[in-house]
Each structure stands twice: as C-alpha cells, then as structure tokens.
SERO-4910 file (N, C-alpha, C, O; in steps of 0.05 Angstrom, whole numbers):
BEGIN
 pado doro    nc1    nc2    nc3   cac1   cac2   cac3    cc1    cc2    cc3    oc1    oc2    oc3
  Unk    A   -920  -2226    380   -913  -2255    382   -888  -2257    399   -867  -2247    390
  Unk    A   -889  -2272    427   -864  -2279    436   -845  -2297    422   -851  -2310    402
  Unk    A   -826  -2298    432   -797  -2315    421   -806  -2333    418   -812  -2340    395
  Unk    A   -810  -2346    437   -821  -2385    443   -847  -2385    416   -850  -2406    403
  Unk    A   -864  -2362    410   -882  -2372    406   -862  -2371    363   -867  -2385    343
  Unk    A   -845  -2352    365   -837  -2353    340   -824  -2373    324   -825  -2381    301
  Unk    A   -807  -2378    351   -790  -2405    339   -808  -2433    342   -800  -2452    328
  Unk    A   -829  -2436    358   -853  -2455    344   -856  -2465    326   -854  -2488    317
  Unk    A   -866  -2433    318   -884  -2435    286   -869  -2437    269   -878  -2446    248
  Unk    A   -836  -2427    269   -817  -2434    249   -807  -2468    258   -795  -2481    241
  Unk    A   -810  -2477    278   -787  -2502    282   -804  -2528    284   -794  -2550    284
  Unk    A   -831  -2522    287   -837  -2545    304   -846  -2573    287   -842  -2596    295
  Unk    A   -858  -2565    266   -861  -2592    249   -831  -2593    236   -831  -2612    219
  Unk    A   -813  -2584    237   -782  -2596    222   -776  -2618    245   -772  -2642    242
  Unk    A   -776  -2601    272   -767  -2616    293   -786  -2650    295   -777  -2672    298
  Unk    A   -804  -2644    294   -827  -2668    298   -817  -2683    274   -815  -2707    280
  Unk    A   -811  -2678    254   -811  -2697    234   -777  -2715    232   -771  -2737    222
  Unk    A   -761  -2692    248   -739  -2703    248   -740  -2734    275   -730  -2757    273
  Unk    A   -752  -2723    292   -754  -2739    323   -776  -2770    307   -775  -2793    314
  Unk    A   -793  -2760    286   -807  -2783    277   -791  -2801    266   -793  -2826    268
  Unk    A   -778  -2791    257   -749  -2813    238   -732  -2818    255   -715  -2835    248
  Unk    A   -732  -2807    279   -717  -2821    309   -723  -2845    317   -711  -2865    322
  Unk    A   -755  -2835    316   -773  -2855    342   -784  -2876    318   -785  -2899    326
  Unk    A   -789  -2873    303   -809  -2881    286   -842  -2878    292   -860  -2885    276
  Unk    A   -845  -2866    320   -873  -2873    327   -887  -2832    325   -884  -2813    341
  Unk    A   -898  -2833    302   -905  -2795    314   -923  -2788    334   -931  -2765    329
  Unk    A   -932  -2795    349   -947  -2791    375   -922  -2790    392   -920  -2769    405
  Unk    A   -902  -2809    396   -879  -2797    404   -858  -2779    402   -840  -2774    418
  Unk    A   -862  -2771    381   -839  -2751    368   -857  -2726    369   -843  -2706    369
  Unk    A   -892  -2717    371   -902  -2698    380   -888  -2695    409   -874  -2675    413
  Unk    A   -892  -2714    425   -894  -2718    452   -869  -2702    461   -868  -2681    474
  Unk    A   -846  -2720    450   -823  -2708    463   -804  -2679    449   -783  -2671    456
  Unk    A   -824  -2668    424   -822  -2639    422   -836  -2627    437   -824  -2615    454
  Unk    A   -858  -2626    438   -873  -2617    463   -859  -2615    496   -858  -2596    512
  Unk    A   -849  -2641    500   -842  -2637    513   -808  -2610    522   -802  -2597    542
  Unk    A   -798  -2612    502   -771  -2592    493   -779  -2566    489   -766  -2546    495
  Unk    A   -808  -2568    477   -827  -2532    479   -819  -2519    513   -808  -2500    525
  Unk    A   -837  -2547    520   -849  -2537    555   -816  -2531    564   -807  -2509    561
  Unk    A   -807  -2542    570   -776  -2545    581   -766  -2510    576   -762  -2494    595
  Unk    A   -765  -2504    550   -760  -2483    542   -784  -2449    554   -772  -2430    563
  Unk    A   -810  -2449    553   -816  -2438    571   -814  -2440    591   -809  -2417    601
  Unk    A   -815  -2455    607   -799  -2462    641   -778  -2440    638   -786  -2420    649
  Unk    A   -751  -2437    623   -730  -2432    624   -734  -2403    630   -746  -2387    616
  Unk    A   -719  -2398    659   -714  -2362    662   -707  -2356    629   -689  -2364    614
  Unk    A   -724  -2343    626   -703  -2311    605   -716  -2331    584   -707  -2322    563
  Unk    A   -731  -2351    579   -734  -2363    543   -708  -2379    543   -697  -2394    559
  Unk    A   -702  -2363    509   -682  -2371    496   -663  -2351    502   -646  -2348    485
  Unk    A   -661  -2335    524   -638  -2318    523   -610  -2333    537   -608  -2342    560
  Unk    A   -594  -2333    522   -563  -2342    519   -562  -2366    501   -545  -2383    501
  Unk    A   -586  -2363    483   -579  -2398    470   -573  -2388    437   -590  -2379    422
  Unk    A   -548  -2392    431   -547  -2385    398   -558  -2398    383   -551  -2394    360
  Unk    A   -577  -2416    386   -591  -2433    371   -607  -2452    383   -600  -2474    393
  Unk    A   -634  -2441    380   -650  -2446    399   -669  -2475    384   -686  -2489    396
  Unk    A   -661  -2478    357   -670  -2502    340   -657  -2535    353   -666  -2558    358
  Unk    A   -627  -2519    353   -607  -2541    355   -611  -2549    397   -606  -2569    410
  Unk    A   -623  -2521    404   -621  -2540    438   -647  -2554    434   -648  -2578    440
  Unk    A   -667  -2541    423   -688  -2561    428   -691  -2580    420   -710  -2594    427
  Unk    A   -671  -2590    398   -668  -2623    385   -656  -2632    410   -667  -2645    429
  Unk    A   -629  -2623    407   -617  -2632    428   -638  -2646    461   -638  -2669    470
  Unk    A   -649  -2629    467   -671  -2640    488   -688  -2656    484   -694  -2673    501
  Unk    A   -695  -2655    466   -718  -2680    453   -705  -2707    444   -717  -2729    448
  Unk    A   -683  -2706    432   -671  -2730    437   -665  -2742    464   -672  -2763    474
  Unk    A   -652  -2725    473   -646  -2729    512   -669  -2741    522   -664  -2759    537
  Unk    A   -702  -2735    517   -716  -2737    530   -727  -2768    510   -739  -2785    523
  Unk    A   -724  -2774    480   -725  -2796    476   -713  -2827    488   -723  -2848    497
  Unk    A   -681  -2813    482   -662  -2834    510   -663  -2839    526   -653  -2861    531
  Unk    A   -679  -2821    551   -683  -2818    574   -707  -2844    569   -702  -2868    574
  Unk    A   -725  -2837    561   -749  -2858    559   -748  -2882    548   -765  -2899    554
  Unk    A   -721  -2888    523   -714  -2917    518   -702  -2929    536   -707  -2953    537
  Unk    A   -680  -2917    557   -670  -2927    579   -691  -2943    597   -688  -2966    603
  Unk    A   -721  -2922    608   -739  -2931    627   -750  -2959    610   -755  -2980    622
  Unk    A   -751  -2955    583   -776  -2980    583   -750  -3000    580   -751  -3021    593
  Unk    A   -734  -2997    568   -712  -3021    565   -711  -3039    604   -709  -3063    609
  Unk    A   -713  -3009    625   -706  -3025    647   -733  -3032    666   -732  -3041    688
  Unk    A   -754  -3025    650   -786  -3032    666   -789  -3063    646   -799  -3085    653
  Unk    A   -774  -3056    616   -786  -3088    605   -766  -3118    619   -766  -3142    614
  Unk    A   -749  -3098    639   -726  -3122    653   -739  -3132    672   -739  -3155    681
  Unk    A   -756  -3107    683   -771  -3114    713   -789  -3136    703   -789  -3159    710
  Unk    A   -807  -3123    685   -834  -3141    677   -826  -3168    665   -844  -3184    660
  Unk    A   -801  -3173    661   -805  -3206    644   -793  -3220    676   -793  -3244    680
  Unk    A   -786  -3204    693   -773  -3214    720   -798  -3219    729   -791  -3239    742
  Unk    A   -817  -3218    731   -844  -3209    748   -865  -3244    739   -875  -3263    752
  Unk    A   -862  -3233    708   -883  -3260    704   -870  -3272    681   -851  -3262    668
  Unk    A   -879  -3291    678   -876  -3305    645   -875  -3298    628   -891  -3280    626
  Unk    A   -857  -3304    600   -852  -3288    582   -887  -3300    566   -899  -3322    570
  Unk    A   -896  -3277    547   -918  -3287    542   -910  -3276    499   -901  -3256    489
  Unk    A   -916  -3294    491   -919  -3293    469   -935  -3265    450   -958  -3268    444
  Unk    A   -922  -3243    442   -925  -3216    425   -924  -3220    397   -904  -3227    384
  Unk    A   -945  -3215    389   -945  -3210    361   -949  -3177    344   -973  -3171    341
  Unk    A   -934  -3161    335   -938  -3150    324   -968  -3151    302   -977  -3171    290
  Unk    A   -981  -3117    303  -1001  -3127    274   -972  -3115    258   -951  -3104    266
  Unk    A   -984  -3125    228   -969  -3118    207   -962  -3087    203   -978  -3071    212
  Unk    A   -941  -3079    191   -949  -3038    181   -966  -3031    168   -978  -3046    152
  Unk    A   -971  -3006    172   -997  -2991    170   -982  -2991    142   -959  -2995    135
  Unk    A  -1009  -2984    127   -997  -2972     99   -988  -2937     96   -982  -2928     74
  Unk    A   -987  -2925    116   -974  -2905    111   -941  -2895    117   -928  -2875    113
  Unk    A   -931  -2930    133   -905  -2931    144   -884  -2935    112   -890  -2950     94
  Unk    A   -867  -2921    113   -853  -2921     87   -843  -2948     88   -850  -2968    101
  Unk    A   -820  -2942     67   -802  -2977     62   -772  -2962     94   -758  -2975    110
  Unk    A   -773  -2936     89   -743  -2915    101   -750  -2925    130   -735  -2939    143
  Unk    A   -775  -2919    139   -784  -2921    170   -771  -2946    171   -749  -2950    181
  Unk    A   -785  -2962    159   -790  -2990    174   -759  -2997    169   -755  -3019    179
  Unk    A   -739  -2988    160   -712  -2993    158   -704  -2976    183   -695  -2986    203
  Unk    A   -706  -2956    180   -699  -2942    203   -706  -2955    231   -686  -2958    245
  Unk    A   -727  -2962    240   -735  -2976    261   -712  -3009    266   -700  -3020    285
  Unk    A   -718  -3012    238   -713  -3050    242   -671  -3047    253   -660  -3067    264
  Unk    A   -656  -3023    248   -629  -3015    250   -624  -3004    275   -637  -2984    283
  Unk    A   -603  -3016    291   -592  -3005    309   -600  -2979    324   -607  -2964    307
  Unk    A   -603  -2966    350   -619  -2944    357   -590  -2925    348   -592  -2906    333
  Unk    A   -567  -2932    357   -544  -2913    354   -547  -2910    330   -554  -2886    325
  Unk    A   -544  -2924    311   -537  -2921    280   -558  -2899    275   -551  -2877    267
  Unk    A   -588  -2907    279   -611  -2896    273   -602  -2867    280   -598  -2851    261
  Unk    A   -599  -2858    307   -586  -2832    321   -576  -2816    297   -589  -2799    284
  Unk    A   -555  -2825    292   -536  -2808    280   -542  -2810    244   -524  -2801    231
  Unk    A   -558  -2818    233   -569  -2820    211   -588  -2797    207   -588  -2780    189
  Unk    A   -606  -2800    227   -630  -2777    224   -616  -2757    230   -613  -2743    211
  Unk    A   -604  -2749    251   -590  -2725    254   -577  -2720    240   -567  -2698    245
  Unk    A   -565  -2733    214   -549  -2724    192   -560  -2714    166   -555  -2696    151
  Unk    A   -577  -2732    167   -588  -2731    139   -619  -2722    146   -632  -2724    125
  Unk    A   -631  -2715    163   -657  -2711    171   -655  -2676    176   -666  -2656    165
  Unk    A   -634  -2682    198   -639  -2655    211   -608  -2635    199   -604  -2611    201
  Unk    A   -598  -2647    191   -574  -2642    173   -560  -2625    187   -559  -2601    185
  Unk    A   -547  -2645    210   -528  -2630    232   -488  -2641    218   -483  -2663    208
  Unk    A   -471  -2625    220   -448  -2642    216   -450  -2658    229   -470  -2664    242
  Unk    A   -425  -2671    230   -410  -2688    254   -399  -2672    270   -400  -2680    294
  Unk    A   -387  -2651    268   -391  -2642    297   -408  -2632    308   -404  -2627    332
  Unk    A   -431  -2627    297   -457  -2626    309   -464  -2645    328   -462  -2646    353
  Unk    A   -475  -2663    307   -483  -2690    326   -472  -2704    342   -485  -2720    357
  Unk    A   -437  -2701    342   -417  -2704    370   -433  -2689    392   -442  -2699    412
  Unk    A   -434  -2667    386   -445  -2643    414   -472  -2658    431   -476  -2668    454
  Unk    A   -491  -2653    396   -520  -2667    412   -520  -2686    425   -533  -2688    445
  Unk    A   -497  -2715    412   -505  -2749    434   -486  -2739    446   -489  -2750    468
  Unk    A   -470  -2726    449   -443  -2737    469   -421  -2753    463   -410  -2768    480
  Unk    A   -415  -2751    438   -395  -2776    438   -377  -2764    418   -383  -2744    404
  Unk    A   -355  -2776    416   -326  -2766    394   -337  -2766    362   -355  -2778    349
  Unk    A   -321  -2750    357   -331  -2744    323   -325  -2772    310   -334  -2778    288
  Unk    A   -313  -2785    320   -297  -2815    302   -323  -2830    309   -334  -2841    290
  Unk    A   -337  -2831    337   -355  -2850    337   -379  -2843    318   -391  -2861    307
  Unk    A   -384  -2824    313   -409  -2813    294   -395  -2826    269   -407  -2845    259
  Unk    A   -377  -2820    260   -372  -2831    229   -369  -2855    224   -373  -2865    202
  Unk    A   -361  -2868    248   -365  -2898    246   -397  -2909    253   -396  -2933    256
  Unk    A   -416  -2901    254   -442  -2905    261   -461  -2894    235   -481  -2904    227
  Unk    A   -450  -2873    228   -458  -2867    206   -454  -2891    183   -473  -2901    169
  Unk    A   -425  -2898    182   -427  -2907    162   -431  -2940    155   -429  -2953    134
  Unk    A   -439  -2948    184   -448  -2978    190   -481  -2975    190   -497  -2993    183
  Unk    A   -487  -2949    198   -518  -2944    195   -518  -2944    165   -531  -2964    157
  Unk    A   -509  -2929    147   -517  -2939    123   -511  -2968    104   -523  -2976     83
  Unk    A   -493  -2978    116   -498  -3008    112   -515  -3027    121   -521  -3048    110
  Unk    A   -523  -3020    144   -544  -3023    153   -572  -3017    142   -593  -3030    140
  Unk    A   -566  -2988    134   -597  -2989    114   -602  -3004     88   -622  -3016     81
  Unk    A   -577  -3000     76   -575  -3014     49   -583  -3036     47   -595  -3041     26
  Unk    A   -579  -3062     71   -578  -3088     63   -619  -3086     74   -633  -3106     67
  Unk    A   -627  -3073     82   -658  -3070     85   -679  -3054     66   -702  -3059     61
  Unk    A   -659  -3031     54   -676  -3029     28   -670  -3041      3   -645  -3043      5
  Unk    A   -676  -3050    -17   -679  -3055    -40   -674  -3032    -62   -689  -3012    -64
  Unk    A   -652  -3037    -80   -642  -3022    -91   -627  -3003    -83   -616  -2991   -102
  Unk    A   -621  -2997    -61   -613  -2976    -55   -577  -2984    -54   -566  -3003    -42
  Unk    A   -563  -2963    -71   -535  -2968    -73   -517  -2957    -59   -517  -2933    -62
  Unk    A   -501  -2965    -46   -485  -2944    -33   -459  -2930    -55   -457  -2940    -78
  Unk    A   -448  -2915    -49   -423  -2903    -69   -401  -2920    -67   -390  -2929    -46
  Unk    A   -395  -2924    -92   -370  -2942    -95   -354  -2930   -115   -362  -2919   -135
  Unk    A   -325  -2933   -105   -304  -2928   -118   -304  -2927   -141   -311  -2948   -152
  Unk    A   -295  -2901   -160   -290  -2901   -189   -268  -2926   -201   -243  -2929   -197
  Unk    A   -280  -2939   -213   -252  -2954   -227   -230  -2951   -236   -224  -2940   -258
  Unk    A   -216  -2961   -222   -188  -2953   -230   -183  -2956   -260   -190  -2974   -275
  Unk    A   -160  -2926   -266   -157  -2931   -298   -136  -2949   -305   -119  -2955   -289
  Unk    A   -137  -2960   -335   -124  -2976   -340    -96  -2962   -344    -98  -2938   -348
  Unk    A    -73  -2972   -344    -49  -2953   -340    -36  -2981   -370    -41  -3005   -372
  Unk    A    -24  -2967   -383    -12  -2971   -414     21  -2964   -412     27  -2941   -411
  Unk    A     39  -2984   -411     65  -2980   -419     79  -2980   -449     84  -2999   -463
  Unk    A     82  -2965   -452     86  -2964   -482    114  -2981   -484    125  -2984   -506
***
C-alpha cells in the first residue's frame, strides 16, 4: 500500500466529516477532499516533507472550499446584475439535517470556520491561525462569538458561566 493510499484509508472520512460541518452540504465536503487527495498525488515526492499530511490536506480543502465561496459569492453578483432578482424558496430540511448543522449553516462562515476546526477537527488556536491565516486573537474572538452565535440557535444549549462568587462574612 502506498502513502497516499494509507493516509486515505486512515484520514478520509474524519476529513469529509469535518469539511461537512464546514460546508454543511456532503457532496461538497466529498468533493473538496477529493479534491486535496488529487492535489496531493499530483505532488512530486507525495507527502514527502510534510510533517502532517492530515493537517495539509484540511488545510487544502478548506482553501479549496473558500476558493469556491469567493466564485459563487462573485458569479451570484454577476447573475443578479444580468437579470431580475427572481423570488427562491428554499424546500424545508431533510430529516437527516441535525438541529448542530442547521445552526452551523444559519452562523457566520468565519465563526462557522473556526468552530469546526476546533471542535470538529480539534486543531488549537494556533493551529487554526496557520490553516485560515489569521492572528491567534482573531480565532478566539470568532470562536467565541461563534459560540454565541450557536447558543442563541440551539435550544438549551448553555454556555459556561462564572462560578458564583462567595459570600465573604466580617466577623
């Protein structure tokens, strides 16, 4: 068994499932690990010089998610330029979409970002600085607006709050 074909069979449904809680859509989150596979055989030598060949191919598959939210964000600028805005209706969620997805989706793409990559793919913060590109301060601040962000969309769900302060007694 070659390299590529080992780290596959060890990575590739973690990776897919993490990029699903990215994208929310798994035909896309196949798509753009697949796509991070191919990339990676392309590559002279494999994985030779990569100390972690899990963490580049997230890393790429995100890249290649952003890459593709950028195009449709700037093809859906072209197309409402083009003709009339026409009235979209969503159908309702499937019943196999959780209550987490559909929070995940309905929140911020940044917040979303750095959420799954934390708690999905369970990168630090300086991890997930490396993978988006951005300062460790911005991840923690995204993090922790993404989870206020989730909270006020799920139901029940509590965030951690401060122990109560003790009562202090002067004798």
């Amino acid at each position: 068994m070659s390299e590529l074909e080992g780290v596959y069979h060890a990575c590739y449904r973690r990776l897919v499932t993490q990029l699903y809680a990215f994208t929310t859509d798994l035909s896309e989150a196949q798509d753009v690990v697949q796509e991070a596979f191919a990339r990676a055989a392309a590559r002279p030598g494999g994985f030779t010089g990569i100390d972690n060949p899990e963490a580049w191919l997230r890393t790429v598959a995100v890249n290649v998610v952003r890459r593709r939210w950028r195009r449709r964000k700037l093809l859906d600028l072209i197309m409402l330029r083009e003709r009339a805005v026409q009235r979209h209706v969503d159908a309702g969620p499937s019943p196999e979409r959780t209550d987490l997805t559909e929070a995940l989706d309905a929140i911020p793409r940044t917040y979303r970002e750095v959420i799954v990559l934390h708690y999905y793919a369970d990168l630090s913060v300086e991890e997930i600085s490396a993978t988006l590109g951005v300062p460790g301060g911005t991840v923690k601040s995204r993090l922790s607006r993404g989870r206020a962000a989730l909270a006020e969309r799920l139901p029940g769900y509590r965030t951690p709050t401060a122990a109560p302060a003790k009562e202090v007694r002067h004798a």
